[in-house]
C-alpha positions in Angstrom: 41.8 9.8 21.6 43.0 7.0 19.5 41.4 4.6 21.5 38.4 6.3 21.2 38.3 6.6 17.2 39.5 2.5 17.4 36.0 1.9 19.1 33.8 4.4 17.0 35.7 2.2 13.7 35.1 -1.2 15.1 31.9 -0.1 16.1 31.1 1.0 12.5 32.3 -2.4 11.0 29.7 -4.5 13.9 26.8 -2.3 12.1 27.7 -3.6 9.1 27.8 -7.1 10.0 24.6 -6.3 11.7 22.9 -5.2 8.3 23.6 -8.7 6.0 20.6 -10.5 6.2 19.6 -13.5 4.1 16.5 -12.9 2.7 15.1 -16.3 2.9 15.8 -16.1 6.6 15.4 -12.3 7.7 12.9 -11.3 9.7 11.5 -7.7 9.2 13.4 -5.9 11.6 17.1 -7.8 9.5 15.4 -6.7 6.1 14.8 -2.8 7.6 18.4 -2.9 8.4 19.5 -3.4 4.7 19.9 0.4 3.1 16.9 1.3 0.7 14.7 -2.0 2.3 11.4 -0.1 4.0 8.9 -1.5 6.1 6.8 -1.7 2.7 9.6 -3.6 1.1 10.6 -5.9 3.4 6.5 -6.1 4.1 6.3 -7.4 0.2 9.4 -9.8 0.5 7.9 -11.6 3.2 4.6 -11.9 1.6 6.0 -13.4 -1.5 8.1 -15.8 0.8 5.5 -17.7 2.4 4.7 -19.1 -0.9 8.4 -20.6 -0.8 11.7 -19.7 -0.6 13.6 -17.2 -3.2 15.8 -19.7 -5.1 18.2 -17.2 -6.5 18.6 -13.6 -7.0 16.1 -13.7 -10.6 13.6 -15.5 -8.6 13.4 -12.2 -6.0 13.2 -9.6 -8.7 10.5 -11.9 -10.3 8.3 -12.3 -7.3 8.6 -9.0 -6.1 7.0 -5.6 -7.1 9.8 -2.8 -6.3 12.7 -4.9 -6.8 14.4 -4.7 -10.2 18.3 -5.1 -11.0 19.2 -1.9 -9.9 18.3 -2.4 -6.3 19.2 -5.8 -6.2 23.0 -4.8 -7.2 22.2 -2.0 -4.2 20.9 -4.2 -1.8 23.6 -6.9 -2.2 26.3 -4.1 -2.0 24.4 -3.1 1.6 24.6 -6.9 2.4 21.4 -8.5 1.1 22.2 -12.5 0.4 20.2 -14.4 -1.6 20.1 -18.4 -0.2 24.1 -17.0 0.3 24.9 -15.5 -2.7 25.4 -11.8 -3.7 23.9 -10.9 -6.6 25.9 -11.1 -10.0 24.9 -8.3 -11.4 23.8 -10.7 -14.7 20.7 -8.7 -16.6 17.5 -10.5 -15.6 15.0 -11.2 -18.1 12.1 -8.4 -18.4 9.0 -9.1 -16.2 5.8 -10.0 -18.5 3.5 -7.4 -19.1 -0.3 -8.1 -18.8 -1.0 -6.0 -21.5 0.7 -5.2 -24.6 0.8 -1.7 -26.0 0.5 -0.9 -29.6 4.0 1.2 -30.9 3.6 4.6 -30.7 3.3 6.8 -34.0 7.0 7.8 -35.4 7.8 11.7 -35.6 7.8 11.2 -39.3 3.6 10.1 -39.1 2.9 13.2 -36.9 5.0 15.6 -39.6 2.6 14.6 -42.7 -0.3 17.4 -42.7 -3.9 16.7 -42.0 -6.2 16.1 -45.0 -8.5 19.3 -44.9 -10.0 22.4 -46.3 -7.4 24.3 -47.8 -6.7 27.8 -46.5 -8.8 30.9 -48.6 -7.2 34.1 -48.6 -9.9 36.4 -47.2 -9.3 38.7 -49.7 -11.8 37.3 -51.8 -8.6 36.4 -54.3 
């Protein structure tokens, strides 16, 4: 019995050596094995890594879509490395947005009440 549960806990511990993976050096199959990395994912890392290695854990967020600080502190828990390195857990910068966006009204704008008729009493009053 004991021996038994000393296997199933060793074996445990392999599978997680198993799942770190280096990002710049995973192959689709080591990526899949991170928690929360999908075959669309680890599809879109690759992609973004034939133009040239991920220099640091910013650089990944930066080049690719689905990846923001959250998972990155996620994936690096589940054994993600980036060129070695776990990730910090320092805020990255926001990504640029192609567009900007005007600010939206305030609460007070929407309160004021519409120019207008003014109501009649239908009284005839």
């Amino acid at each position: 019995m004991i021996r038994n549960f000393i296997a199933l806990l060793m074996a445990v511990f392999a599978l997680n050596a198993f799942a770190a993976a280096d990002v710049n050096q995973a192959t689709q199959a080591e990526l899949e094995s991170v928690k929360g990395i999908g075959p669309g994912l680890s599809a879109k890392i690759l992609q973004a890594r034939q133009s040239g290695n991920f220099k640091n854990w910013d650089d990944l967020v930066d080049r690719v879509g689905g990846i923001g600080p959250g998972n990155a502190a996620r994936f690096s828990q589940a054994g993600l490395t980036v060129g070695g390195a776990a990730y910090d857990g320092k805020p990255v910068e926001a990504k640029a947005t192609k567009t900007s966006r005007a600010p939206k009204a305030d609460a007070k704008d929407k309160a004021e009440p519409k120019a207008g008729k003014a109501k009649t009493d239908k009284t005839g009053a």
